[in-house]
N, C-alpha and C positions, 0 to 999 in steps of 0.2 A: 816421500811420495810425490808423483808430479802432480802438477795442477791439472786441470782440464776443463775448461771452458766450454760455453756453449759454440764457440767457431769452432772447434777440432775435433769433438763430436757431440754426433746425431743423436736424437732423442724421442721414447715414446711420447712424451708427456710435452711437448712443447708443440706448438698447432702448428707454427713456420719455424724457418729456423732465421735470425737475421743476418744479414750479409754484412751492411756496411759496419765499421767502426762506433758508427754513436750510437746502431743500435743494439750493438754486439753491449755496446759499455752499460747501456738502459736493463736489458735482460740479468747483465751480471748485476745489476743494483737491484734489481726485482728479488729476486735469489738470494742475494747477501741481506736483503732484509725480512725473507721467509725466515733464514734459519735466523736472524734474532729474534723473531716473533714464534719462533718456534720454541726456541731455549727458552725462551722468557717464559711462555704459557701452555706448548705443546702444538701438536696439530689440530689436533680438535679444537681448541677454541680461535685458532688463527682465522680471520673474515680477509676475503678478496677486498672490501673496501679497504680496513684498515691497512693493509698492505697495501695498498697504490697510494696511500695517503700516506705512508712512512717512507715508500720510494718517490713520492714524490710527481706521481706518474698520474695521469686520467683513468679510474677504471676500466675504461676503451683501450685503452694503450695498455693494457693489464690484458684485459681478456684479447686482443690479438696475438699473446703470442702464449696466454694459459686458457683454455677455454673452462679450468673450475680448479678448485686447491688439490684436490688429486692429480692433476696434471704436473701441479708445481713439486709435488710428494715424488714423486715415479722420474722426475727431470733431476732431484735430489739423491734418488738412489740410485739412479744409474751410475751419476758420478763419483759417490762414495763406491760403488764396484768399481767400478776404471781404476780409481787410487788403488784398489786392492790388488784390482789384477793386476796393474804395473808392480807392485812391491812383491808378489808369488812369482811373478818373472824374473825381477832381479836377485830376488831370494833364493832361490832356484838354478839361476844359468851357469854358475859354476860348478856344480855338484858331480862328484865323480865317483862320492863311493858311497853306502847306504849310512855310515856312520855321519856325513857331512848332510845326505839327506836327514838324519831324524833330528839332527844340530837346528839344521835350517828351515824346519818343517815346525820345528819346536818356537823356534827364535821368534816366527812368522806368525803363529796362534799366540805367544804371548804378547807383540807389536796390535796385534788387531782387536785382541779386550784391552789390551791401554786407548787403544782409541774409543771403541764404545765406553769405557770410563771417561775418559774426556771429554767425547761432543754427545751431548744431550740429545742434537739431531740426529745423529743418528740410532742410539737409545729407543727414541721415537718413533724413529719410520721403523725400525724391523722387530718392536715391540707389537708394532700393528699389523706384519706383516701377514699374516695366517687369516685377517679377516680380510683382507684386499688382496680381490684378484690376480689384478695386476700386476701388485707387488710380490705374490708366491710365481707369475710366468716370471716374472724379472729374477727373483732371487734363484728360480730351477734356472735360469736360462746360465745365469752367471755361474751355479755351481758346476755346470758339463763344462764350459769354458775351462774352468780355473780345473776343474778334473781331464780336462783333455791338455792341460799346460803340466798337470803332475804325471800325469800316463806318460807320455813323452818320455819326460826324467827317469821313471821305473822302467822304459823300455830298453835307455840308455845302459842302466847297470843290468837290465837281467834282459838280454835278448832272445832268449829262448821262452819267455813266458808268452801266451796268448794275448793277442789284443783284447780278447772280449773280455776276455778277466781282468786286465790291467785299467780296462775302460771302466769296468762295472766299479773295481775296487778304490779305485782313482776319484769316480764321482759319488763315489757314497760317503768316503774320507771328505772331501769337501762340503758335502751336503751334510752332513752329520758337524761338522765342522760350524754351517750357517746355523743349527737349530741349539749345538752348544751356546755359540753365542746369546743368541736368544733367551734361552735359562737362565746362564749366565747373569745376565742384567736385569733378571726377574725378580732374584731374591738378592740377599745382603752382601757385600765385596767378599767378607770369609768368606761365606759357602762357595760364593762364586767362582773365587782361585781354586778352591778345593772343585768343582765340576769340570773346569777347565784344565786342571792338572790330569784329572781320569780320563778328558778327551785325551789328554794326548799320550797320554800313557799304548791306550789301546791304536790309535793311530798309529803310532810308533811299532807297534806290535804287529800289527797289517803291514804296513810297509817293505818291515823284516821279514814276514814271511813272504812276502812277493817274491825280494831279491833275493831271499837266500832258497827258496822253491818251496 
């Protein structure tokens, strides 16, 4: 996955965006020490003081550029989507036939519960997602995204199919896809491969019938 930064992109959750170098480097230190206060104890117990005191920063210099810890949550998920969306793209751009899609479709949901097995952070933010707002416009926003990046792909192998259907099918695989996830990391690693295994099963099975009509 690539990195991404708060210089390369914009965000809901951040009040300014900063320009120069030192303060590009101070935001990234603010952020690398949410998600260790994150890992450590979750979001919920995370305090704007104690994080400015971990980064090192003034509370002021804190709250000019979060105006509260959802800010800092929502500036956190965007970029955990960006990672994603860039890995559905390169996962993706080569694909020429429906079997190399459900390879790479496959390959791609099991890359993305290894990371929510991995980072706790993000475990966190879209364990909570369903009670914040902001974070259900964020997570719909990113599912039509990354469904208008698979639509594309299905239009390539089956060009006779209907946009609206490829649109509709496209974003419900992904959407269904974010709320696997979610289950997923609710209950034990068994059950969970085994959830994650029947997403993709039927994913796979939509797919097929798109391209083959």
């Amino acid at each position: 996955m690539q990195d991404h930064s708060v210089q390369d992109a914009a965000s809901q959750g951040l009040r300014k965006m900063p320009n120069q170098r030192r303060s590009i480097e101070r935001v990234e230190k603010m952020l690398g020490c949410a998600i260790q206060l994150i890992a450590e104890n979750g979001s919920d117990a995370m305090r704007m003081s104690e994080l400015a005191k971990l980064a090192g920063v003034s509370i002021g210099s804190l709250y000019q550029y979060f105006p509260d810890k959802s800010a800092i949550i929502q500036t956190l998920a965007e970029r955990y989507n960006a990672q994603g969306k860039d890995c559905i793209k390169a996962g993706l751009a080569h694909v020429r036939t429906v079997d190399e899609l459900c390879a790479a479709f496959g390959a791609l949901v099991d890359e993305y519960y290894a990371l929510f097995l991995a980072e706790p952070v993000m475990r966190d933010i879209w364990s909570g997602t369903q009670a914040d707002k902001v974070l259900r416009e964020i997570e719909l926003a990113n599912s039509r995204d990354n469904g208008a990046d698979l639509a594309h792909v299905l239009a390539r192998l089956q060009p006779d199919a209907g946009e609206d259907e490829l649109g509709a099918s496209a974003f419900l695989v992904m959407h269904l896809g974010e709320a696997t996830m979610r289950l997923a990391i609710s209950v034990d690693q068994c059950e969970g491969e085994k959830i994650v295994g029947v997403y993709k099963r039927m994913a796979e099975t939509e797919l097929r019938r798109i391209v083959h009509g």
